[in-house]
FIVEXTOR-153778 format. One line per field, with one value per residue: residue number from 0; z, y, x negated of N, C-alpha, C in turn. Coordinates in pm, whole numbers, plus 32768, in hexadecimal, padded with zeros to 4 digits. Atoms other than C-alpha are relative to their C-alpha. Layout:
% FIVEXTOR-153778
nr	NUM:...
nup	Z:...
nnorth	Y:...
neast	X:...
caup	Z:...
canorth	Y:...
caeast	X:...
cup	Z:...
cnorth	Y:...
ceast	X:...
% end
This chain:
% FIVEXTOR-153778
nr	0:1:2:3:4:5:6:7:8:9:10:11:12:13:14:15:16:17:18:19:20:21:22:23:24:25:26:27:28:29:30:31:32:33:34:35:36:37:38:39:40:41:42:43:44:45:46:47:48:49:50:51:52:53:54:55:56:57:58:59:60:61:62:63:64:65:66:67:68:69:70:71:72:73:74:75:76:77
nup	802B:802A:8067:7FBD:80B2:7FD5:8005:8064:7FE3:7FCB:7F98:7F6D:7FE4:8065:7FBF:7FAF:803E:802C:7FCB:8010:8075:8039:7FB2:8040:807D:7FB5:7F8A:8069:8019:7FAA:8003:803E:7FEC:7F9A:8023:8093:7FA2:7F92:8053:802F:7F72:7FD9:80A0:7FDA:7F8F:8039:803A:7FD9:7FDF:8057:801E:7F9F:8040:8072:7FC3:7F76:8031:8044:7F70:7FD7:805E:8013:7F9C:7FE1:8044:7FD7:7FC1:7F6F:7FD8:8078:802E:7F4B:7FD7:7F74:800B:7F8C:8081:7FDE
nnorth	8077:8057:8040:805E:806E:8087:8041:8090:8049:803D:7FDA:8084:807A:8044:8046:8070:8071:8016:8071:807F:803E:8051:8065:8077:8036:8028:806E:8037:8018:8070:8075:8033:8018:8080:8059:8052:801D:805F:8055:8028:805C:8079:8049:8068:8043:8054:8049:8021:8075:8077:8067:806B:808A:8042:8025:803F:8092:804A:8024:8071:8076:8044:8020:8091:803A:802E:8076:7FB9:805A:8059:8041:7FE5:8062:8015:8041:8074:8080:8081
neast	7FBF:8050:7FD1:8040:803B:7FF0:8074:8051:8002:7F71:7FBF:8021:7FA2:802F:8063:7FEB:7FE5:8066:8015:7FBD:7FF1:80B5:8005:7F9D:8048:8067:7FF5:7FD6:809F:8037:7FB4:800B:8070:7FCD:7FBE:8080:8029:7FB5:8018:8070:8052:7FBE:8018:8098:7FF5:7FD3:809D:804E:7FC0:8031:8052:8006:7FC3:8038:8056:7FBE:7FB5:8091:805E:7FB3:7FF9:8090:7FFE:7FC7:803D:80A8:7FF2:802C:7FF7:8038:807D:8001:806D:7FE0:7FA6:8029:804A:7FC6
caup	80E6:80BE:7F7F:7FB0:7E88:7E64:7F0A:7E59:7F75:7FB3:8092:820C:81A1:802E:80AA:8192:80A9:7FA8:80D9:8100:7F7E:7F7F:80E7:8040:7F0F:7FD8:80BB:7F50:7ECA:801D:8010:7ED2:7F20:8041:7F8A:7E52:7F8B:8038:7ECE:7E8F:8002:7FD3:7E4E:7EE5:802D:7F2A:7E59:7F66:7FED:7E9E:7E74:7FDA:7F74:7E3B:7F13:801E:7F0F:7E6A:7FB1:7FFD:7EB6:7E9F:8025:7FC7:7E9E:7F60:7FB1:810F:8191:802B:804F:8213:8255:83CE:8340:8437:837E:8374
canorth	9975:983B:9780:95FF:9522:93AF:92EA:91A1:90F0:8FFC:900F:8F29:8E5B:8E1D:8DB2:8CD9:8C0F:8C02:8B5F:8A57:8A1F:89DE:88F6:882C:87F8:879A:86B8:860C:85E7:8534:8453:83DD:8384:82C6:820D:819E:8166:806E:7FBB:7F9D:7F12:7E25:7DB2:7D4B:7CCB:7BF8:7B7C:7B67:7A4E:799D:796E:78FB:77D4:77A4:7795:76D3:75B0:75A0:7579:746B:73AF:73AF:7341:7213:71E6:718C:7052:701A:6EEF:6E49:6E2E:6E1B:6D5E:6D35:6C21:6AB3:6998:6854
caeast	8523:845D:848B:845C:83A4:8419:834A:829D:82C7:8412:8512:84C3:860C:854B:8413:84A5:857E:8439:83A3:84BA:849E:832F:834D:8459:8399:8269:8326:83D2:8240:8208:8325:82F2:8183:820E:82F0:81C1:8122:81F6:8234:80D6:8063:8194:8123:7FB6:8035:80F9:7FA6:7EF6:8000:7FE8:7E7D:7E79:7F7E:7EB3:7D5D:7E1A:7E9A:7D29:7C6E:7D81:7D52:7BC1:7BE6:7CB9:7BBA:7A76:7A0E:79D8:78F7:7899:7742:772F:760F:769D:775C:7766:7695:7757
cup	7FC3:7F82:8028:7F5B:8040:8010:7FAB:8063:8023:8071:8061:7FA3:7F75:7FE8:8041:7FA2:7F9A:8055:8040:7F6C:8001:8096:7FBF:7F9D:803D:8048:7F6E:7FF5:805E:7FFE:7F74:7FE3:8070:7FC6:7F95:8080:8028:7F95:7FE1:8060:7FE0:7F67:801F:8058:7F9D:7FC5:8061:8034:7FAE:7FC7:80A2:7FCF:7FC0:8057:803C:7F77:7F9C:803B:8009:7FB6:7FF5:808E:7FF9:7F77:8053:8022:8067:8038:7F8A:8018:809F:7FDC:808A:8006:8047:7F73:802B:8034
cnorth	7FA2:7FA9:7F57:7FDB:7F8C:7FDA:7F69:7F91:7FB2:7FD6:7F91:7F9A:7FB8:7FC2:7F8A:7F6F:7FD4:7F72:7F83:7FC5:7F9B:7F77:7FB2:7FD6:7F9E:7F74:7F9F:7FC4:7F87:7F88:7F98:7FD0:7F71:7F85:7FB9:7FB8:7F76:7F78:7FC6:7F73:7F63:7F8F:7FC7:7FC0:7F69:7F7F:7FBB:7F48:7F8B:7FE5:7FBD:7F85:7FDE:7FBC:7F88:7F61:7FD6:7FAC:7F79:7F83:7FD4:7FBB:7F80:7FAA:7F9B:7F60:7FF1:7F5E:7F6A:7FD2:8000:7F7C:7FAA:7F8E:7F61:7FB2:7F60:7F85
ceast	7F98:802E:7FC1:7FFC:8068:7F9C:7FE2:800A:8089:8052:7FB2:804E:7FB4:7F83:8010:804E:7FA6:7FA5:8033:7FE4:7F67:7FE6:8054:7FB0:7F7A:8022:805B:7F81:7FF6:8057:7FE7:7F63:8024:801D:7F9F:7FBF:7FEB:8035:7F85:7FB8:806C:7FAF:7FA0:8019:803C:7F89:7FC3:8011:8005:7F6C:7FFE:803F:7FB2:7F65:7FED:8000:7F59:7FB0:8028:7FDA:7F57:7FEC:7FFA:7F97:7F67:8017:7FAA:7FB2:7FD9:7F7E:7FA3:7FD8:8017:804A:7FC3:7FE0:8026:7FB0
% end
């Protein structure tokens, strides 16, 4: 008559739901990486859109500052 020990190791079915616990957790981790992610890319895409404008309306205004033709030598002599 063989006597059996317990073994140390856990059943197939308790292993297996272990490794659903720890893929779920894993695939949680990744989602919420995603999602910082997908706020973050949008928060700079945002910036990036307002210094353009800001760039855009400087350019515009030192543009309309110059003076163009003040001191044109090419000018007809009466």
């Amino acid at each position: 008559m063989k006597i059996q020990l317990p073994s140390s190791r856990p059943a197939p079915a308790a292993r297996q739901g272990s490794a659903i616990i720890f893929i779920l957790a894993l695939l949680s981790i990744m989602l919420l990486l995603v999602a910082a992610n997908t706020k973050t890319v949008s928060r700079v895409r945002q910036e990036v859109r307002l210094v353009d404008q800001r760039q855009t309306a400087r350019l515009a205004a030192s543009a309309t500052n110059q003076v163009t033709g003040a001191n044109s030598t090419n000018q007809p002599t009466p």
